[in-house]
N, C-alpha and C positions, 0 to 999 in steps of 0.2 A: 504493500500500500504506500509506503513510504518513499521505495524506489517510481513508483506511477507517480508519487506526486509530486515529485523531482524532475523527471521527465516532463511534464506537464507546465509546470513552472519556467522549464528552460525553452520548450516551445510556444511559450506566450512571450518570453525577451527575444529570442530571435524574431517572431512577427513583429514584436515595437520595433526593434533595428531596422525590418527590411520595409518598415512603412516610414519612419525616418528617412532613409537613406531615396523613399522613390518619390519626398514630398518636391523635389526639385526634378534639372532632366537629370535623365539615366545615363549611369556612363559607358564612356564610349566601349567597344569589342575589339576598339585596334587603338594605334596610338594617334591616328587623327583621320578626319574624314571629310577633306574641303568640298565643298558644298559645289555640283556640278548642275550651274545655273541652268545651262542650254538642254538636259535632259528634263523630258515631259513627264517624270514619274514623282507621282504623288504619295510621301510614306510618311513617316513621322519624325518630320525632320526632310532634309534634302539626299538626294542621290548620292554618292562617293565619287570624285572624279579619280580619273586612272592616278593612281601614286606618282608614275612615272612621269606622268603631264605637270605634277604639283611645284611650284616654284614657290621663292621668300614672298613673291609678291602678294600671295593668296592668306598670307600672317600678318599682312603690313597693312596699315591702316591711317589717313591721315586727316582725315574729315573731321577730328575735335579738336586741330591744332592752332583753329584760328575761331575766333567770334561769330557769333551767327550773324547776317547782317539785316537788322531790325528796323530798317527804312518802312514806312509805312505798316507795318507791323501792326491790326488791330487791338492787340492783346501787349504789345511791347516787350516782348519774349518770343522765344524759341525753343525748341530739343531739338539737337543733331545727334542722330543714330546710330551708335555701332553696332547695328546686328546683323545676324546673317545674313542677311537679303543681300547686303552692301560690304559684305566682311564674310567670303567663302570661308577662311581659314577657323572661325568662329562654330560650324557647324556638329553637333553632336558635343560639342564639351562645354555646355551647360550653364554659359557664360557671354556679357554684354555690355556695352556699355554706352552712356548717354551723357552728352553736356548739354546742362541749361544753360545760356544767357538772358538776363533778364536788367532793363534799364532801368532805374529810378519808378516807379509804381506799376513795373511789369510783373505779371501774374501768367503761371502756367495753371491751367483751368483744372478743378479737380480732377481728380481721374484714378483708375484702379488699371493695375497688372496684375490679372489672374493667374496667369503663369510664373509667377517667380517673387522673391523679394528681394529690394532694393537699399541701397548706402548711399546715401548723399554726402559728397567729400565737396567744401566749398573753399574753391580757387581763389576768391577775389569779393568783398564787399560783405553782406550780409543778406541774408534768409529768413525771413517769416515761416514756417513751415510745420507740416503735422500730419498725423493722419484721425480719421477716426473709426473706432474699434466696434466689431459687431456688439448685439447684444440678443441676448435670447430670454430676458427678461421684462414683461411689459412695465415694472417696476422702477426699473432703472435705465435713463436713453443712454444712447449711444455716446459715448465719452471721449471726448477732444484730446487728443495728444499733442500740443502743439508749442514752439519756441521761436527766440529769433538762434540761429547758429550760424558764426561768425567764422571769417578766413581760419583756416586750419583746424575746424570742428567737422563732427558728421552728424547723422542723424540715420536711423534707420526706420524703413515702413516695410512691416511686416507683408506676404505674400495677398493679395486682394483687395486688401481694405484701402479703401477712398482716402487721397492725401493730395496736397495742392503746394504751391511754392508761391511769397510774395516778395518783391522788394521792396522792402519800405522803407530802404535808406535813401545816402544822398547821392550815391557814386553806383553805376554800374556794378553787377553782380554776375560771377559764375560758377558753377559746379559740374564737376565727374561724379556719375551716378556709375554702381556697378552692378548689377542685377544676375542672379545666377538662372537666367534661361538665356539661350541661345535667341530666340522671339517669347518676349516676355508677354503679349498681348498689350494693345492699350483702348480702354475706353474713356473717352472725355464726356463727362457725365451730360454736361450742358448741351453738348451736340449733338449726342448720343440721345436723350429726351425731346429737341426741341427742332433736332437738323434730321434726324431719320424717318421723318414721316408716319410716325405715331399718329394714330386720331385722334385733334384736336378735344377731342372729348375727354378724353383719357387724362390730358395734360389740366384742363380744366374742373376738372374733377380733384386730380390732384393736388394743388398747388393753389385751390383757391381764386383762381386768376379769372378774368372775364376774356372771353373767344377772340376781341379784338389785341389782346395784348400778346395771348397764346399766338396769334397769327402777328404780330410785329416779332415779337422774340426768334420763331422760326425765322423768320425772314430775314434777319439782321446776321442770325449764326447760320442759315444757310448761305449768304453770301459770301460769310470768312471763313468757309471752313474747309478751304483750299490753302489760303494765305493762312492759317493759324498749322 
Protein backbone atom coordinates (compact mmCIF):
# COMPACT_ATOMS: atom_id res chain seq x y z
CA UNK A 1 0.00 0.00 0.00
CA UNK A 2 2.69 2.03 0.95
CA UNK A 3 4.81 1.27 -2.16
CA UNK A 4 1.37 2.32 -4.48
CA UNK A 5 1.37 5.20 -2.64
CA UNK A 6 4.78 6.33 -3.44
CA UNK A 7 4.27 5.57 -6.87
CA UNK A 8 1.22 7.54 -7.12
CA UNK A 9 2.64 10.54 -5.55
CA UNK A 10 5.76 10.56 -7.89
CA UNK A 11 3.29 10.25 -10.97
CA UNK A 12 1.35 13.39 -9.82
CA UNK A 13 5.13 15.45 -9.67
CA UNK A 14 6.06 14.37 -12.97
CA UNK A 15 2.50 15.52 -14.53
CA UNK A 16 3.03 19.06 -12.49
CA UNK A 17 6.62 19.11 -14.33
CA UNK A 18 5.56 18.18 -17.75
CA UNK A 19 2.49 20.74 -17.51
CA UNK A 20 5.13 23.26 -16.23
CA UNK A 21 7.47 22.61 -18.77
CA UNK A 22 4.44 22.68 -21.82
CA UNK A 23 3.00 26.05 -20.23
CA UNK A 24 5.36 27.89 -22.96
CA UNK A 25 6.57 26.51 -26.72
CA UNK A 26 7.83 23.16 -26.70
CA UNK A 27 11.30 22.42 -27.23
CA UNK A 28 12.84 22.07 -30.11
CA UNK A 29 13.99 17.97 -31.50
CA UNK A 30 17.15 19.28 -33.12
CA UNK A 31 19.38 22.10 -32.39
CA UNK A 32 17.52 24.64 -34.55
CA UNK A 33 14.98 24.83 -37.19
CA UNK A 34 14.99 28.29 -39.39
CA UNK A 35 11.71 28.85 -40.30
CA UNK A 36 11.25 28.01 -44.39
CA UNK A 37 9.15 31.07 -45.36
CA UNK A 38 8.48 30.08 -49.15
CA UNK A 39 7.05 26.49 -48.05
CA UNK A 40 3.15 26.26 -48.07
CA UNK A 41 2.96 23.87 -45.13
CA UNK A 42 0.95 24.73 -42.36
CA UNK A 43 2.07 22.85 -38.79
CA UNK A 44 2.66 24.33 -35.46
CA UNK A 45 5.01 26.50 -35.99
CA UNK A 46 6.90 26.85 -39.58
CA UNK A 47 8.49 24.32 -41.95
CA UNK A 48 12.47 23.59 -41.33
CA UNK A 49 14.52 24.82 -44.10
CA UNK A 50 17.30 22.56 -45.52
CA UNK A 51 20.22 22.99 -42.70
CA UNK A 52 22.42 23.12 -45.55
CA UNK A 53 20.63 26.37 -47.13
CA UNK A 54 20.82 27.90 -43.37
CA UNK A 55 23.24 30.92 -43.03
CA UNK A 56 24.27 33.66 -39.98
CA UNK A 57 21.90 35.79 -41.64
CA UNK A 58 18.74 33.63 -40.74
CA UNK A 59 20.02 34.43 -36.59
CA UNK A 60 20.63 38.18 -37.30
CA UNK A 61 18.21 40.50 -36.69
CA UNK A 62 18.39 44.25 -36.98
CA UNK A 63 14.91 45.92 -36.96
CA UNK A 64 15.07 47.13 -32.86
CA UNK A 65 18.36 48.81 -33.49
CA UNK A 66 16.84 52.07 -34.31
CA UNK A 67 13.54 54.02 -33.18
CA UNK A 68 10.32 53.59 -34.47
CA UNK A 69 9.42 56.58 -36.59
CA UNK A 70 6.25 58.18 -34.99
CA UNK A 71 5.52 60.85 -37.45
CA UNK A 72 1.88 61.06 -37.60
CA UNK A 73 1.48 58.22 -35.22
CA UNK A 74 -2.38 58.31 -33.90
CA UNK A 75 -1.44 56.64 -30.74
CA UNK A 76 2.34 58.32 -30.51
CA UNK A 77 3.83 54.92 -30.00
CA UNK A 78 4.85 51.87 -31.65
CA UNK A 79 6.07 48.00 -31.33
CA UNK A 80 8.71 46.74 -33.68
CA UNK A 81 8.66 42.96 -33.81
CA UNK A 82 11.14 40.21 -33.40
CA UNK A 83 9.23 37.39 -34.24
CA UNK A 84 9.32 34.67 -36.41
CA UNK A 85 7.53 35.92 -39.32
CA UNK A 86 10.53 38.43 -39.70
CA UNK A 87 13.30 36.57 -37.63
CA UNK A 88 13.49 32.77 -39.41
CA UNK A 89 16.35 31.92 -37.02
CA UNK A 90 13.79 32.46 -34.17
CA UNK A 91 11.42 29.45 -35.18
CA UNK A 92 10.68 26.47 -32.80
CA UNK A 93 12.87 27.94 -29.78
CA UNK A 94 10.38 29.49 -27.83
CA UNK A 95 11.58 32.98 -27.94
CA UNK A 96 10.95 36.86 -29.18
CA UNK A 97 11.37 39.99 -28.92
CA UNK A 98 9.76 43.49 -29.08
CA UNK A 99 10.61 47.36 -28.68
CA UNK A 100 8.28 49.91 -27.61
CA UNK A 101 8.96 53.48 -28.58
CA UNK A 102 6.69 55.71 -27.10
CA UNK A 103 6.98 59.95 -27.12
CA UNK A 104 5.85 62.04 -24.21
CA UNK A 105 1.83 60.90 -23.64
CA UNK A 106 2.36 57.87 -26.07
CA UNK A 107 0.34 54.84 -25.09
CA UNK A 108 0.60 51.30 -26.41
CA UNK A 109 -3.28 50.35 -26.31
CA UNK A 110 -4.19 47.57 -23.90
CA UNK A 111 -3.71 44.27 -25.03
CA UNK A 112 -3.08 40.59 -24.19
CA UNK A 113 -0.54 37.79 -25.46
CA UNK A 114 -2.11 34.59 -25.11
CA UNK A 115 0.78 32.63 -26.08
CA UNK A 116 3.44 33.58 -23.91
CA UNK A 117 4.61 35.81 -21.05
CA UNK A 118 6.40 38.92 -21.26
CA UNK A 119 9.71 41.29 -19.41
CA UNK A 120 9.70 44.66 -20.13
CA UNK A 121 13.54 45.91 -19.90
CA UNK A 122 13.21 49.93 -20.33
CA UNK A 123 16.08 51.43 -22.48
CA UNK A 124 15.41 55.04 -22.05
CA UNK A 125 12.89 57.45 -20.02
CA UNK A 126 10.05 56.00 -18.12
CA UNK A 127 6.94 53.64 -18.05
CA UNK A 128 3.48 53.88 -16.79
CA UNK A 129 2.74 50.26 -16.92
CA UNK A 130 0.71 47.01 -15.48
CA UNK A 131 -1.31 44.57 -16.07
CA UNK A 132 -4.54 43.40 -14.69
CA UNK A 133 -5.10 39.95 -13.16
CA UNK A 134 -8.10 37.53 -13.62
CA UNK A 135 -10.54 36.98 -11.19
CA UNK A 136 -12.99 34.12 -10.54
CA UNK A 137 -14.54 35.68 -7.68
CA UNK A 138 -17.61 37.95 -8.18
CA UNK A 139 -16.52 39.34 -4.75
CA UNK A 140 -13.48 40.71 -5.42
CA UNK A 141 -12.79 42.67 -9.21
CA UNK A 142 -10.06 42.21 -11.10
CA UNK A 143 -6.91 43.93 -9.54
CA UNK A 144 -4.56 46.40 -11.05
CA UNK A 145 -0.98 45.72 -11.07
CA UNK A 146 0.59 48.78 -12.18
CA UNK A 147 3.88 51.21 -11.77
CA UNK A 148 5.97 53.97 -13.28
CA UNK A 149 9.50 51.73 -14.19
CA UNK A 150 12.36 53.78 -14.89
CA UNK A 151 15.78 53.37 -17.23
CA UNK A 152 17.26 50.06 -16.14
CA UNK A 153 14.09 48.57 -14.36
CA UNK A 154 11.72 45.67 -15.67
CA UNK A 155 8.52 44.71 -15.18
CA UNK A 156 6.82 41.41 -15.97
CA UNK A 157 3.10 40.55 -17.34
CA UNK A 158 2.23 37.39 -16.77
CA UNK A 159 1.10 34.90 -19.99
CA UNK A 160 -2.64 36.45 -21.14
CA UNK A 161 -3.69 38.94 -18.95
CA UNK A 162 -4.48 42.54 -20.26
CA UNK A 163 -1.44 45.09 -19.70
CA UNK A 164 -0.92 48.46 -21.51
CA UNK A 165 2.30 50.89 -21.51
CA UNK A 166 2.06 54.86 -20.92
CA UNK A 167 4.54 57.62 -21.10
CA UNK A 168 3.81 60.11 -18.87
CA UNK A 169 7.01 61.61 -18.79
CA UNK A 170 8.89 64.49 -20.39
CA UNK A 171 11.43 62.96 -22.71
CA UNK A 172 10.83 60.07 -25.20
CA UNK A 173 10.65 56.42 -23.92
CA UNK A 174 11.85 52.81 -25.00
CA UNK A 175 11.93 49.24 -24.12
CA UNK A 176 13.13 45.49 -25.14
CA UNK A 177 10.39 43.27 -24.36
CA UNK A 178 11.33 39.53 -24.27
CA UNK A 179 8.49 37.06 -24.52
CA UNK A 180 9.11 33.33 -24.43
CA UNK A 181 6.99 32.31 -27.80
CA UNK A 182 8.37 32.40 -30.95
CA UNK A 183 4.51 34.31 -32.11
CA UNK A 184 3.31 35.25 -28.93
CA UNK A 185 -0.35 36.24 -30.21
CA UNK A 186 -1.47 39.80 -29.97
CA UNK A 187 -4.88 41.27 -29.30
CA UNK A 188 -5.58 45.12 -28.99
CA UNK A 189 -8.54 45.09 -26.86
CA UNK A 190 -9.99 48.55 -28.34
CA UNK A 191 -9.79 47.23 -31.98
CA UNK A 192 -10.38 44.08 -31.24
CA UNK A 193 -14.09 45.28 -29.71
CA UNK A 194 -14.75 48.33 -31.76
CA UNK A 195 -12.56 47.61 -35.31
CA UNK A 196 -13.76 43.83 -35.88
CA UNK A 197 -17.14 44.27 -36.73
CA UNK A 198 -18.83 43.14 -33.67
CA UNK A 199 -22.79 44.12 -33.79
CA UNK A 200 -23.04 47.37 -32.71
CA UNK A 201 -25.55 46.00 -30.22
CA UNK A 202 -23.22 43.91 -28.55
CA UNK A 203 -20.92 46.82 -27.84
CA UNK A 204 -23.95 48.91 -26.73
CA UNK A 205 -25.12 46.76 -24.42
CA UNK A 206 -21.93 46.43 -23.07
CA UNK A 207 -20.33 49.55 -22.30
CA UNK A 208 -23.38 51.57 -21.77
CA UNK A 209 -22.64 53.62 -24.67
CA UNK A 210 -25.58 55.18 -27.18
CA UNK A 211 -25.30 53.47 -31.08
CA UNK A 212 -24.03 56.84 -32.38
CA UNK A 213 -20.91 56.92 -30.25
CA UNK A 214 -20.47 52.99 -30.76
CA UNK A 215 -20.56 53.93 -34.46
CA UNK A 216 -17.90 57.19 -34.06
CA UNK A 217 -15.57 54.95 -31.99
CA UNK A 218 -15.52 52.01 -34.64
CA UNK A 219 -14.85 54.41 -37.09
CA UNK A 220 -12.20 56.43 -35.60
CA UNK A 221 -10.20 52.90 -34.68
CA UNK A 222 -11.17 51.60 -37.95
CA UNK A 223 -9.23 54.05 -39.77
CA UNK A 224 -6.00 53.73 -37.57
CA UNK A 225 -5.72 50.58 -37.38
CA UNK A 226 -3.29 50.14 -40.09
CA UNK A 227 -1.13 53.18 -38.90
CA UNK A 228 -1.34 51.89 -35.19
Amino acid sequence: MARSLQLFTITIMILGVIGVTRASDPDPLQAFCVADMTRGVFVNGYACKDPQEVTADDFYFAGLAKPANLTGNPINAAATFGFVRNWPGLNALGLSLVRLDLNPGGVIIPHTHNLATEILYVLEGEIYTGFVANSDNPDYPNKLYAKVVKKGEAFIFPRGLLHFQLNNGTVPAATINVLNGQNPGIQLMSISLFGSGIDSKVLEKSFFMQPELVANVSAVLSRFVNAI
